[in-house]
Backbone bond lengths (Angstrom), bond angles and torsions (degrees), N, CA, C in turn:
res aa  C-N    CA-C-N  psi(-1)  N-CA   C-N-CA  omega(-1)  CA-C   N-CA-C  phi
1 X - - - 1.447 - - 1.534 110.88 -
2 X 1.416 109.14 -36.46 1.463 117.25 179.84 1.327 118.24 -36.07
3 X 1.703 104.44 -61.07 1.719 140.39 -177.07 1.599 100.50 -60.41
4 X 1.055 113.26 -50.08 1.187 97.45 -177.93 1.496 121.81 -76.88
5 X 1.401 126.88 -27.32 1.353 115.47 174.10 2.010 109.48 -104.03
6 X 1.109 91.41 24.56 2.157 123.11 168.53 1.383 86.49 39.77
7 X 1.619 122.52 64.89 1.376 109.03 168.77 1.642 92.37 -131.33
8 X 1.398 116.60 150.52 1.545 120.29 -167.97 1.869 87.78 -91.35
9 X 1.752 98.42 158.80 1.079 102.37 -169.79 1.086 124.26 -108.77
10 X 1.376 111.90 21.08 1.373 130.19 162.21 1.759 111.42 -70.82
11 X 1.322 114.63 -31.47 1.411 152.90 162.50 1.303 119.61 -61.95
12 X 1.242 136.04 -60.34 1.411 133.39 147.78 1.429 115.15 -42.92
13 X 1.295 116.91 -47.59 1.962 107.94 -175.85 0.958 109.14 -55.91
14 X 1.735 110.83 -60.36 1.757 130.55 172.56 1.892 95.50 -17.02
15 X 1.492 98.22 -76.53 1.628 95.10 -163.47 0.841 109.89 -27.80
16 X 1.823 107.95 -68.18 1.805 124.62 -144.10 1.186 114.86 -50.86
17 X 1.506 125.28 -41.79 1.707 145.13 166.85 1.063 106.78 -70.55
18 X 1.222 127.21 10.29 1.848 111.38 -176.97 1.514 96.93 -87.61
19 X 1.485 124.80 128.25 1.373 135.62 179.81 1.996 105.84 -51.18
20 X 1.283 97.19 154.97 2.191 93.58 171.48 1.293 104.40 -91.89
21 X 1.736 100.59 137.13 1.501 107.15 178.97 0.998 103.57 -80.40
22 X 1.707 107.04 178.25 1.559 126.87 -160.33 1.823 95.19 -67.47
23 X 1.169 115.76 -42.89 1.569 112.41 169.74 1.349 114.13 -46.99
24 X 1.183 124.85 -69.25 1.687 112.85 174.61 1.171 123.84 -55.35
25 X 1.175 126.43 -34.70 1.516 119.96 145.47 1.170 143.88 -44.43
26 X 1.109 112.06 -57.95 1.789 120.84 143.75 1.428 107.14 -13.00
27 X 1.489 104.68 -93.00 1.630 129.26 -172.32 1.780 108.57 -33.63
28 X 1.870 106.82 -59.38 1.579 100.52 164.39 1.727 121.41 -31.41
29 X 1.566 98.16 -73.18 1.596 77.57 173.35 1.823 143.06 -87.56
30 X 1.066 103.19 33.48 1.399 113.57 -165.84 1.452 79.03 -118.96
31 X 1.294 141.26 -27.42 1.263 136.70 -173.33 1.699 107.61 -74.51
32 X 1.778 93.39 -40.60 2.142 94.38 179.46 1.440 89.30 -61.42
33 X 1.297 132.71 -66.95 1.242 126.34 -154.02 1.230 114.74 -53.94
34 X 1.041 136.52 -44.73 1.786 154.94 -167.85 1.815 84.48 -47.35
35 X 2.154 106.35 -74.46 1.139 113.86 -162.48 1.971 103.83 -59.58
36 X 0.746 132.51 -36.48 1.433 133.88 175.40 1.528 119.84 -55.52
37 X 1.292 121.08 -36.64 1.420 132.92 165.30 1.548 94.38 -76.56
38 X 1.161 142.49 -55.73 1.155 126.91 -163.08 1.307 110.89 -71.12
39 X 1.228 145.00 -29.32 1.045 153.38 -117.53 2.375 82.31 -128.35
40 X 1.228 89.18 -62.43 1.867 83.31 165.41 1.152 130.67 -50.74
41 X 1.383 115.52 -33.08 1.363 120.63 -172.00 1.707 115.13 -98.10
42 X 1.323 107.99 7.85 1.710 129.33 141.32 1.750 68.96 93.53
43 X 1.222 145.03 57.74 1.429 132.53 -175.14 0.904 134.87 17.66
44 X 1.450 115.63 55.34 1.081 125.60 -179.62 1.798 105.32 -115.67
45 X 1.310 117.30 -3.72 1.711 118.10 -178.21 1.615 111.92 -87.44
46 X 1.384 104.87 116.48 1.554 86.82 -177.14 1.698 96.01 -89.93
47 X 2.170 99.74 -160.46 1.456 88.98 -176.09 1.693 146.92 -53.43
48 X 1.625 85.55 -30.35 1.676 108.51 165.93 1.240 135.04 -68.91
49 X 1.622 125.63 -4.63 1.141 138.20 142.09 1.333 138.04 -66.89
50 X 1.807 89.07 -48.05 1.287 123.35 -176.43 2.082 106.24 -59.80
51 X 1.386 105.29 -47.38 1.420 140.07 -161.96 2.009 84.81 -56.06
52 X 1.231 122.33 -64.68 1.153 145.72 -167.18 1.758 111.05 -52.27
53 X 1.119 104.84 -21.94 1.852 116.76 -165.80 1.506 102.46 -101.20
54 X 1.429 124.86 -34.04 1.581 135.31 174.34 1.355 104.03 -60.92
55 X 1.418 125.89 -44.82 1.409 142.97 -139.29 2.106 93.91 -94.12
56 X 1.186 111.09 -19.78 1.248 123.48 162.19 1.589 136.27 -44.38
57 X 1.895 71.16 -56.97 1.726 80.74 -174.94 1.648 102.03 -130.90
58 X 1.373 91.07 64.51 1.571 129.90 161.72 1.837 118.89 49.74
59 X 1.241 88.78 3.90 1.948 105.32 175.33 2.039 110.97 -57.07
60 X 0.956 115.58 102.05 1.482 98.74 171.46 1.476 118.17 -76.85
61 X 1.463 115.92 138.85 1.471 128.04 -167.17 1.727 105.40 -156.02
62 X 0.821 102.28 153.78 1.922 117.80 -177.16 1.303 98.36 -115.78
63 X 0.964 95.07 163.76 2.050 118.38 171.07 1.742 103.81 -71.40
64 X 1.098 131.29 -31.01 1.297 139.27 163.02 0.945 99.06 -45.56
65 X 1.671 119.98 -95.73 1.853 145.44 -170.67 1.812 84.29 -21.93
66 X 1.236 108.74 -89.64 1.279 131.18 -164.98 1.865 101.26 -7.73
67 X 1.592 96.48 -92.00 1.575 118.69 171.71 1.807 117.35 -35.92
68 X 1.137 100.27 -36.46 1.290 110.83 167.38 1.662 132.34 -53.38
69 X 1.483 88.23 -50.47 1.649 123.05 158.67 1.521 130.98 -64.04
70 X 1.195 82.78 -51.39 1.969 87.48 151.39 1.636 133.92 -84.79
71 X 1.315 98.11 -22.17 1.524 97.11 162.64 1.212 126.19 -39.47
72 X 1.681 107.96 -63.65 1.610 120.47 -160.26 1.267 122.44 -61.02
73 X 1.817 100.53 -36.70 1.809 96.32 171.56 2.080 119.51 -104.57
74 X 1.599 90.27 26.55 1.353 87.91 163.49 1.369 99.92 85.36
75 X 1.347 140.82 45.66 1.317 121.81 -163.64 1.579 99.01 -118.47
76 X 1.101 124.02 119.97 1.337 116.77 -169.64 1.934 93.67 -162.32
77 X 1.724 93.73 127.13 1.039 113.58 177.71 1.567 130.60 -75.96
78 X 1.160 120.78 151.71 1.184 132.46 -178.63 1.341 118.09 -109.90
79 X 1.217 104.26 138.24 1.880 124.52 -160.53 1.698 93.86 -92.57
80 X 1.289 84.56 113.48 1.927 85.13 171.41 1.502 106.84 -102.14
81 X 1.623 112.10 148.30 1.208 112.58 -171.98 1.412 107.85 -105.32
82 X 1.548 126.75 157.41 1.493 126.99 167.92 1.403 90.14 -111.53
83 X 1.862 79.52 156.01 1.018 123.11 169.78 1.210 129.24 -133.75
């Protein structure tokens, strides 16, 4: 696997053990929260709703981060119609 992505594997271990920064940490839990608001709001909150509920309880996040965050596990809202 090394050869093929031409990285020495003294270099791959390095990575694999490299501890998660405070950013991926962040993102872990901003990610429960994201899915927990979404998941209340019957999926219907997209990121700009969503963006608004972090900002509460004092987490800083962008419309990027946000969408970003919902990207990965597929989270995409649904347009409810009136009647």
């Amino acid at each position: 696997m090394c050869q093929v992505l031409k990285v020495s594997r003294s270099a791959f271990y390095d990575w694999t053990s490299r501890p998660m920064t405070q950013h991926q940490i962040e993102d872990n839990n901003l990610r429960g929260k994201i899915l927990k608001i979404f998941l209340k709001s019957n999926k219907t909150y997209g990121q700009r709703r969503i963006k608004k509920q972090p900002r509460i309880d004092k987490i800083k996040c962008s419309n990027l981060r946000v969408r970003r965050l919902m990207a990965e596990p597929h989270l995409v809202p649904i347009q409810t119609k009136k009647f």
